[in-house]
ROKOL-519369 format. One record per residue (C-alpha): x, y, z. Coordinates in steps of 0.02 Angstrom, whole numbers, padded with zeros to 5 digits, always signed. Example, Ala and Ser with C-alpha at 12.3 -4.5 7.8 and 13.67 -1.06 7.14 Angstrom:
REM ROKOL-519369
+00615-00225+00390+00684-00053+00357
//
This chain:
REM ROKOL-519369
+04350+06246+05153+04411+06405+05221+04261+06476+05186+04169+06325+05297+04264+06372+05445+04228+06580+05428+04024+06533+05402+04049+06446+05572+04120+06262+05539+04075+06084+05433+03897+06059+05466+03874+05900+05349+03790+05758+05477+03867+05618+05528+03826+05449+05477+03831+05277+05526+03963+05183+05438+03946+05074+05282+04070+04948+05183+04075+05093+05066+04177+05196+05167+04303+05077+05181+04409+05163+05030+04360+05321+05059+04408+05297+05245+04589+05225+05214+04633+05412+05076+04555+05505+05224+04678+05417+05356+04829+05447+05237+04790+05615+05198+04762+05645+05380+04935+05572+05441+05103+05635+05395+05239+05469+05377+05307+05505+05542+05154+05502+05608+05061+05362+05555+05223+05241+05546+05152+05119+05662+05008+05092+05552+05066+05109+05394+05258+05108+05386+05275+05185+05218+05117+05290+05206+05064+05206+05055+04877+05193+05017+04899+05009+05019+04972+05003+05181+04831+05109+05255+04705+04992+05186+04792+04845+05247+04781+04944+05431+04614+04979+05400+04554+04801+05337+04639+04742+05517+04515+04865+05619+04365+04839+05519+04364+04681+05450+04483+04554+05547+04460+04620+05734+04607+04708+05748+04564+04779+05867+04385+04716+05937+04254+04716+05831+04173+04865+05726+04040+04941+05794+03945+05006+05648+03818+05114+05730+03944+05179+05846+04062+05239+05723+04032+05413+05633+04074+05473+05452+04060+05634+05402+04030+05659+05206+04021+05805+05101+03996+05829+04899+04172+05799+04928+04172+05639+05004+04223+05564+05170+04297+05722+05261+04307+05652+05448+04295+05468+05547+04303+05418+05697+04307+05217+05703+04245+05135+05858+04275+04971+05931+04208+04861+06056+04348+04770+06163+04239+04688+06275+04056+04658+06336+04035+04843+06408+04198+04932+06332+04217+05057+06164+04367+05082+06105+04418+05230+06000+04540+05168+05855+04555+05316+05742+04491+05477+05771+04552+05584+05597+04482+05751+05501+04545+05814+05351+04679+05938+05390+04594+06067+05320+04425+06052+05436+04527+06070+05603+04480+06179+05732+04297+06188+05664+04243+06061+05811+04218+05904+05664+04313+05794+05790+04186+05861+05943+04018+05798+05868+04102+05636+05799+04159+05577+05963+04023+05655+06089+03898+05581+05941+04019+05399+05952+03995+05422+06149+03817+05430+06139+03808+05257+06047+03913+05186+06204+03744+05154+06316+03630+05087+06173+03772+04966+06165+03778+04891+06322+03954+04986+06346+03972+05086+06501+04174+05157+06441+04286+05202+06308+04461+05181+06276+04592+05273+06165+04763+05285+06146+04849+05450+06125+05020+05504+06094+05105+05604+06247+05148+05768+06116+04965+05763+06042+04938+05918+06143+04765+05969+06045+04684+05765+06058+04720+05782+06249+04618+05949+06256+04485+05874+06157+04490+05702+06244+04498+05777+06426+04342+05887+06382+04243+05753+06351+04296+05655+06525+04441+05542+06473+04560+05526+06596+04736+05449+06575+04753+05272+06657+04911+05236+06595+05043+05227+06465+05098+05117+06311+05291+05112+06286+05335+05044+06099+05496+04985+06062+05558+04964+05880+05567+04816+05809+05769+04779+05781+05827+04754+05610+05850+04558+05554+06027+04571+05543+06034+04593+05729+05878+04509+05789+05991+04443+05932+05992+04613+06003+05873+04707+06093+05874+04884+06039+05863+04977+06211+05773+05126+06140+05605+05159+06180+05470+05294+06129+05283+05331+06147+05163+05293+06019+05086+05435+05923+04925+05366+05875+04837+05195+05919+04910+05048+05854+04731+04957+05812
//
């Protein structure tokens, strides 16, 4: 792959997505998310947890309902190397669930054409916005997500769940998500 990004990036097209991504999709989102990281979806970061996450967003509603056409694969002769899985939350809004590229295509603009292509899909849909959550420290998403006309409307707070030995208590810490929690 290094010698992708010195030859001037990933050029492999993006694709609709199909029900045979779905495996490939949840190795790509482990792969792409350290355990720290992806705790909220997967608390472990076991490929069984990540399909469980996964089989919420694309096959139970999770969070909205899948819009096929509107989310983008990219696939190499290596497989699924980038994703980013859109939503629709409501008659004319997108939402953004995962946005993830294999560590070792970043910086080579894969996330870019995934979400400007996504964003494109938005009118064809009837959707007129997008939504996304993004962690405060996720300094690099921000960039990308501010380029492309996102603007910050507000913020999630998460609070961890207490342990059950002291489910009486309310655990008075408090910290921002990382990543989307659909």
């Amino acid at each position: 792959f290094d010698d992708m990004r010195k030859a001037g990036g990933f050029n492999s097209p993006a694709h609709a997505w199909r029900d045979a991504d779905f495996v490939a999709a949840a190795a790509l989102l482990q792969g792409c998310y350290s355990t720290e990281a992806g705790r909220y979806f997967a608390p472990a970061g076991t490929f069984a947890e990540w399909a469980k996450y996964l089989s919420g967003v694309v096959q139970q509603a999770g969070c909205g309902l899948l819009d096929r056409a509107a989310t983008r694969v990219a696939r190499d002769g290596e497989g699924l190397q980038a994703l980013a899985l859109v939503t629709t939350i409501g008659a004319q809004t997108m939402h953004l669930a995962q946005l993830a590229v294999r560590p070792s295509l970043r910086g080579c603009a894969v996330a870019t054409r995934l979400l400007r292509e996504a964003i494109a899909c938005a009118p064809h849909a009837g959707a007129t916005g997008m939504t996304l959550l993004v962690g405060e420290g996720n300094r690099g998403a921000r960039r990308l997500y501010a380029s492309l006309g996102f603007i910050e409307c507000g913020t999630f707070v998460a609070a961890p769940a207490a342990p059950p030995s002291a489910a009486v208590r309310v655990s008075p810490q408090r910290e921002l998500l990382t990543h989307s929690v659909c």
